[in-house]
C-alpha positions as CSV (number, residue, x, y, z in Angstrom):
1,X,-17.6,3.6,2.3
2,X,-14.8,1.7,0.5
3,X,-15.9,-1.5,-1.3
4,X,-13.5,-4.3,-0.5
5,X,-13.0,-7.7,-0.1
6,X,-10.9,-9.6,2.8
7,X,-9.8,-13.0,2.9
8,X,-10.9,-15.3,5.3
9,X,-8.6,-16.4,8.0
10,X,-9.0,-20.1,7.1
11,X,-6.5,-19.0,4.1
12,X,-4.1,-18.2,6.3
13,X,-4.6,-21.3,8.4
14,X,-1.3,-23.8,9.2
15,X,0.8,-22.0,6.5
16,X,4.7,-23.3,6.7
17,X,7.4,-21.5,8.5
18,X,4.7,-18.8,9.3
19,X,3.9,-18.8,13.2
20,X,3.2,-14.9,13.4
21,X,0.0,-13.2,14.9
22,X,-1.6,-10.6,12.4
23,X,-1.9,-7.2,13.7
24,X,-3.9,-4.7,12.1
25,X,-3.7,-1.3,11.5
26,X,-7.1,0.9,10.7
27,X,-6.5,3.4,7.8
28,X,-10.1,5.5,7.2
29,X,-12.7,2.1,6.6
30,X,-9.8,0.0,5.7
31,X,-7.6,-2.5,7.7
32,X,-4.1,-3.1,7.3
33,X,-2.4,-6.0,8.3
34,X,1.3,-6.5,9.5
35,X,3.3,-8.3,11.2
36,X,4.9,-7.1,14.4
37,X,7.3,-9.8,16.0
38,X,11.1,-9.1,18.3
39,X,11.1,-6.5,21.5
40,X,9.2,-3.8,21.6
41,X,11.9,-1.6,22.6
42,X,14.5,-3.1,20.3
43,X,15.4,-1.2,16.9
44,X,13.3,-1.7,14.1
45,X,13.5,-3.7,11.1
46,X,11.1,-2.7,8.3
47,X,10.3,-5.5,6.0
48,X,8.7,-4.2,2.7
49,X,7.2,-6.7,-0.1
50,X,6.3,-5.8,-3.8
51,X,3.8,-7.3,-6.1
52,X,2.9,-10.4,-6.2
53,X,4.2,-11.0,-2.5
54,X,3.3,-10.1,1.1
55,X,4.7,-10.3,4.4
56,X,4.9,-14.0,4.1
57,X,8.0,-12.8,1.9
58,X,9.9,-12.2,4.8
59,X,9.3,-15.8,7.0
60,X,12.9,-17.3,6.6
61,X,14.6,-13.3,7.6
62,X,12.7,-12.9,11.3
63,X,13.8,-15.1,12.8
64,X,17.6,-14.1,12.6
65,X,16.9,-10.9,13.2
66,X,14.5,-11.3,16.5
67,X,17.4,-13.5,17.9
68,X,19.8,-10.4,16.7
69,X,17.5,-8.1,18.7
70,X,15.3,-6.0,15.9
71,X,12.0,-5.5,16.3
72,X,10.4,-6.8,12.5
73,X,7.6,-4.4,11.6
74,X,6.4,-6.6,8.2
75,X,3.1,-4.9,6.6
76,X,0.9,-6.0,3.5
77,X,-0.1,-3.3,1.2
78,X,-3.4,-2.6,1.3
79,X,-5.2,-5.1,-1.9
80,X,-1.9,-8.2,-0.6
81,X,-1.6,-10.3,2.1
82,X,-4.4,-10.2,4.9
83,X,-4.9,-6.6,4.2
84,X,-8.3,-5.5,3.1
85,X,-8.7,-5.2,-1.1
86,X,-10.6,-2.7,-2.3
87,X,-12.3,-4.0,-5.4
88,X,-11.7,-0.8,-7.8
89,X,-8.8,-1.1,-9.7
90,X,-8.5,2.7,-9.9
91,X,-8.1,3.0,-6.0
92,X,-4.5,1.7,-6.3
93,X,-1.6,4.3,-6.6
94,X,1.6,4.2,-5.2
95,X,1.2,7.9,-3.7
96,X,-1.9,6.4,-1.9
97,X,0.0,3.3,-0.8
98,X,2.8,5.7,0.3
99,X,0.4,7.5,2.8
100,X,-1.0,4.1,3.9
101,X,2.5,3.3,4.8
102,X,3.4,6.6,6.5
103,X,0.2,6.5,8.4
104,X,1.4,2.7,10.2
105,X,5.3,3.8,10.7
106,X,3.5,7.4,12.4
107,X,0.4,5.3,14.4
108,X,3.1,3.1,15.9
109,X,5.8,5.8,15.9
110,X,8.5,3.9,14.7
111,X,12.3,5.1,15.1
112,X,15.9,3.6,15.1
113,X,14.3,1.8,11.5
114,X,17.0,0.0,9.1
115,X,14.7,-0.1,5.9
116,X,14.8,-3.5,4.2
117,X,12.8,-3.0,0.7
118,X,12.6,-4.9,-2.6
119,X,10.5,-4.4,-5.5
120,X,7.7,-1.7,-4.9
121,X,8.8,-1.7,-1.3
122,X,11.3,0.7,-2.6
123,X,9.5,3.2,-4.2
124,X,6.8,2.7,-0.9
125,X,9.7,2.6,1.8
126,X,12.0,4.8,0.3
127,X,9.8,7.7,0.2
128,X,9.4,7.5,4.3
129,X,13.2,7.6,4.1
130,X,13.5,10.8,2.0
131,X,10.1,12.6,3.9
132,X,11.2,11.4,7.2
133,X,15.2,10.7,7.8
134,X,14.9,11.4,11.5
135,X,12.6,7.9,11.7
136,X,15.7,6.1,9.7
137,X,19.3,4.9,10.7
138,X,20.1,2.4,7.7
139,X,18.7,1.7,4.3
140,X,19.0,-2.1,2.9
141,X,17.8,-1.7,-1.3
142,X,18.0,-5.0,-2.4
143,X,16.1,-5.6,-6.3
144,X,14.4,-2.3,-6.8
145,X,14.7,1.9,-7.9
146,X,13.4,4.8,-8.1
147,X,11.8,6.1,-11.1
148,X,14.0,9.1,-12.6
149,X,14.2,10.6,-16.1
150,X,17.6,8.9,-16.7
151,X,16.5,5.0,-15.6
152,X,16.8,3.0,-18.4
153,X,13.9,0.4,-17.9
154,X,14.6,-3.0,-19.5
155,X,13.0,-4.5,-21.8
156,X,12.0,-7.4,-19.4
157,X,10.1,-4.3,-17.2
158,X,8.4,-3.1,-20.7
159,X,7.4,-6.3,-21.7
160,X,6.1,-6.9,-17.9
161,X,3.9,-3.8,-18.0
162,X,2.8,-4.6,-21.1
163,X,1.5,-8.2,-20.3
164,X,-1.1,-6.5,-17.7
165,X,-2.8,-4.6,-20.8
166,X,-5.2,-5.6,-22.7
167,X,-3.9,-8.2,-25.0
168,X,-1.3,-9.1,-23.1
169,X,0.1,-12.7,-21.3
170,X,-1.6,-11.8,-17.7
171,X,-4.6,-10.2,-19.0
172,X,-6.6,-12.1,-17.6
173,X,-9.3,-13.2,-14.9
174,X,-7.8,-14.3,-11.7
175,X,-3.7,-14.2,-12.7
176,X,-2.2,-17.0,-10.5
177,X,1.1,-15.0,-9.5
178,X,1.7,-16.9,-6.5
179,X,3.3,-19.5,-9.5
180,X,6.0,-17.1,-10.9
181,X,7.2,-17.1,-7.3
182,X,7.9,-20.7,-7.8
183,X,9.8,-20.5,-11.8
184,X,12.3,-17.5,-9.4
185,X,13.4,-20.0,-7.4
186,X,14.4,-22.6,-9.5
187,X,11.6,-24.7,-8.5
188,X,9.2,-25.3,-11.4
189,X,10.3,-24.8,-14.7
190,X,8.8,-22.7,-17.0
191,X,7.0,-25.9,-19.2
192,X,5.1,-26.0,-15.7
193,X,4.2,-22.7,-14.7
194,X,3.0,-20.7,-17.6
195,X,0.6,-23.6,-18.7
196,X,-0.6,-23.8,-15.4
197,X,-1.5,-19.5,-15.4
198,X,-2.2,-19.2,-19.1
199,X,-4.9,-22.6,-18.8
200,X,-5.3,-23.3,-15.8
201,X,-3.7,-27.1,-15.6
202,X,-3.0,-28.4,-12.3
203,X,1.3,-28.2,-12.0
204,X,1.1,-31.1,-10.0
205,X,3.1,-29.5,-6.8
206,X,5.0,-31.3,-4.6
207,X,7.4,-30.9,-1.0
208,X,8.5,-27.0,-0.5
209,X,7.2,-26.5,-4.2
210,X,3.7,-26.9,-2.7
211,X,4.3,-25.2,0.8
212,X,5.8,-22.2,-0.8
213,X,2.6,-22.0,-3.2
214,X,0.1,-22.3,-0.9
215,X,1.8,-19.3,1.2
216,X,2.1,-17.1,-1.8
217,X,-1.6,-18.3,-2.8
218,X,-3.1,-17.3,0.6
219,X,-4.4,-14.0,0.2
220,X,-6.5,-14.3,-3.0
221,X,-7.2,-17.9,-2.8
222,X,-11.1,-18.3,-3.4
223,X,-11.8,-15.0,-4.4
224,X,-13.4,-13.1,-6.9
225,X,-11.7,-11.7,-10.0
226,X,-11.6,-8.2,-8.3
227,X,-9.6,-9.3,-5.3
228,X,-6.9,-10.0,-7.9
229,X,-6.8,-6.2,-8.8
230,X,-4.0,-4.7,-6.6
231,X,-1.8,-7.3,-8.3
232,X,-2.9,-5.7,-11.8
233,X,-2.6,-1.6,-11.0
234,X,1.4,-2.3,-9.7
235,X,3.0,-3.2,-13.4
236,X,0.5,-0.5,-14.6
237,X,1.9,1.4,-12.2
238,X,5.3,1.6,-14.1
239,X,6.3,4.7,-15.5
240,X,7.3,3.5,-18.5
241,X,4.5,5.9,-20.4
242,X,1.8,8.8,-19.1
243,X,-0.8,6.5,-17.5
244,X,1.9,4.3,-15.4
245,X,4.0,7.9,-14.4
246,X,0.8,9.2,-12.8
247,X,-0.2,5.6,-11.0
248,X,3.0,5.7,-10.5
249,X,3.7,9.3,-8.5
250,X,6.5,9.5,-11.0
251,X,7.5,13.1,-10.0
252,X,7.4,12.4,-6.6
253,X,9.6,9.3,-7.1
254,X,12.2,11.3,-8.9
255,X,12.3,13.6,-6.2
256,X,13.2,11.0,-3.6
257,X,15.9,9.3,-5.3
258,X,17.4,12.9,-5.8
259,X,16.9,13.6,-2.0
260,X,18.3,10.5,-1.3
261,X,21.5,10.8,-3.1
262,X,22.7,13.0,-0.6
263,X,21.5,10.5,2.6
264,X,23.7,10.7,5.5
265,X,22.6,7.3,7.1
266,X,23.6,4.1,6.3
267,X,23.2,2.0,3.3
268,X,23.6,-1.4,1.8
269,X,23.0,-2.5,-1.7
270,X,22.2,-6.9,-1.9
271,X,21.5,-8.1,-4.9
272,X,20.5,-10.9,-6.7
273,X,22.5,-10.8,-9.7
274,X,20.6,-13.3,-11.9
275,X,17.6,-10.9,-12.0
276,X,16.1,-9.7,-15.6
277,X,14.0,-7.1,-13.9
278,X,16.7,-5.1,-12.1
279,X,20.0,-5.9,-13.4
280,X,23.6,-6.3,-11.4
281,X,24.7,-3.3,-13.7
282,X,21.8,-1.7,-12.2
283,X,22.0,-2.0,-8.4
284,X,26.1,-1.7,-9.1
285,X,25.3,1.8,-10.9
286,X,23.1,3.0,-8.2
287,X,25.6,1.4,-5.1
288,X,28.1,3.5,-6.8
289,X,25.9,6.8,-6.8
290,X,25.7,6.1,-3.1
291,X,28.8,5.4,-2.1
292,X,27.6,2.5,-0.3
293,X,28.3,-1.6,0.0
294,X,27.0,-3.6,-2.2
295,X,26.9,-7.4,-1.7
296,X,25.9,-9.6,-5.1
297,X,24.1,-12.8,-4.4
298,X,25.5,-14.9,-8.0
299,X,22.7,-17.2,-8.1
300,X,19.7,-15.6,-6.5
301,X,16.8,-14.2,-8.7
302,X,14.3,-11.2,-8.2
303,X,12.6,-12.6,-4.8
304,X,16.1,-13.1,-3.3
305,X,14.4,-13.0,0.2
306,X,12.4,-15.9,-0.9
307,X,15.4,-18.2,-1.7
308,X,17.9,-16.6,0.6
309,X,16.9,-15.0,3.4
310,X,19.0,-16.4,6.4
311,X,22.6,-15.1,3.6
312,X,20.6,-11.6,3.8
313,X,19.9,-11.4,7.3
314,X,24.3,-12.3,8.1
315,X,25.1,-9.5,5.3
316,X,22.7,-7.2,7.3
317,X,24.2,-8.3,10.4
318,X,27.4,-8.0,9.2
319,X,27.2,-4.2,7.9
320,X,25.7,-3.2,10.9
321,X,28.4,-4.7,13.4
């Protein structure tokens, strides 16, 4: 049996803009949580989050797109959200959270999907993409890639990875992440946020600041250190170097962006163009490689969906007609 930890549902409790009923999905001795919300039998919208975020990434997008018609299919990776965390580090990979994620889109047998992924939802979501195209009609890549030998990482990805090893900035026990979520939207500064992570001073949180915090702080609110430890294998995860290519399913990523160079479905590149992670340049480049639109948001950051999700949801809209 798998060792985990899962939250209790009083962390979940009252959370703002959030109204959705958890549904879960069993994987082996595991549970999966996600969010299933719009009609039945409408087309589906799959929400992927990265690290530090979960479905609750996604609250200001399904609305506009249940009123559109979609059906919004939002999992957590198993170790986020209300998902079950198992407490080895070493059971995280991103080939194992691939399968997790195949194994929901196949349970519920998904079709008609217009992929919405940022972050490690594109190397999770893509993959379904490139192994299954029949399941997909439209790809939305917003703030992501696909490992491949020519990538050049930045040296804000390099210096992320390397924060998470020993030594480093969040190398540490219990990393508040759910902060940083807070300095990408312009809503703490930084003379806030890092003292609050690196000592653990109270940032003194107020209005959507403090709403928005205890969302993101849900899921590992209260626990121990090891429920902390699928947010720790994800920038180790990197391939940057041999340990985070093989965490990583480096080859198998390469393979997909290759495969879906030639896609024959629809695309949409949006972007948030202030981003040190994943560059304009970047999402331009790959648009470009695609043939596909790309829409630049000037003043939104990494978690775009997190500052302007009803502007993604009309660009989505709008592309598909």
């Amino acid at each position: 049996m798998t060792e985990y930890l899962r939250t209790p549902d009083e962390n979940f409790a009252d959370l703002p803009n959030f109204p959705y009923e958890p549904r879960f999905h069993q994987w082996q001795d595991l549970r999966m949580h996600y969010l299933d919300e719009g009609p039945k039998d409408g087309p589906v919208m799959l929400l992927l989050h990265g690290m530090p975020t979960w479905s609750f990434l996604y609250r200001h997008m399904i609305p506009g797109l249940v009123t559109a018609g979609y059906r919004c299919i939002a999992p957590d990776h198993m170790g986020f959200g209300r998902s079950d965390k198992p407490v080895d580090i070493h059971w995280y990979t991103i080939a194992r959270h691939t399968e997790i994620l195949t194994s929901l889109i196949t349970e519920l047998d998904l079709n008609r999907i217009t992929l919405v992924c940022q972050d490690w939802g594109g190397p999770t979501g893509l993959a379904q993409a490139a192994m299954m195209p029949e399941r997909f009609e439209h790809l939305v890549i917003m703030n992501t890639w696909l490992h491949h030998p020519e990538f050049e990482y930045s040296d804000f990805i390099r210096n992320w990875n390397k924060d998470w090893h020993e030594g480093g900035t969040f190398h540490r026990a219990q990393p508040d992440m759910a902060l940083l979520l807070l300095l990408s939207g312009g809503m703490v500064g930084p003379e806030v946020i890092f003292p609050a992570i690196l000592e653990g001073k109270d940032p003194g949180l107020e209005g959507r600041a403090a709403e928005d915090y205890k969302g993101f702080s849900a899921p590992y609110r209260g626990l121990p250190d090891e429920g902390y430890n699928a947010m720790r294998r994800f920038p180790l995860s990197i391939p940057v170097d041999r340990d985070g290519y093989d965490n990583g399913n480096g080859a198998a990523q390469t393979l997909h962006y290759r495969t879906l160079l030639k896609w024959k479905g629809g695309v949409q590149f949006i972007w948030g163009c202030t981003d040190n992670t994943f560059p304009e340049s970047w999402g331009r480049k790959w648009a470009g490689q695609m043939n596909a639109r790309f829409d630049g948001l000037a003043d939104a950051d990494h978690f775009l969906q997190n500052t302007h999700g009803e502007k993604i949801v009309e660009l989505i809209l709008d592309e598909k007609g």
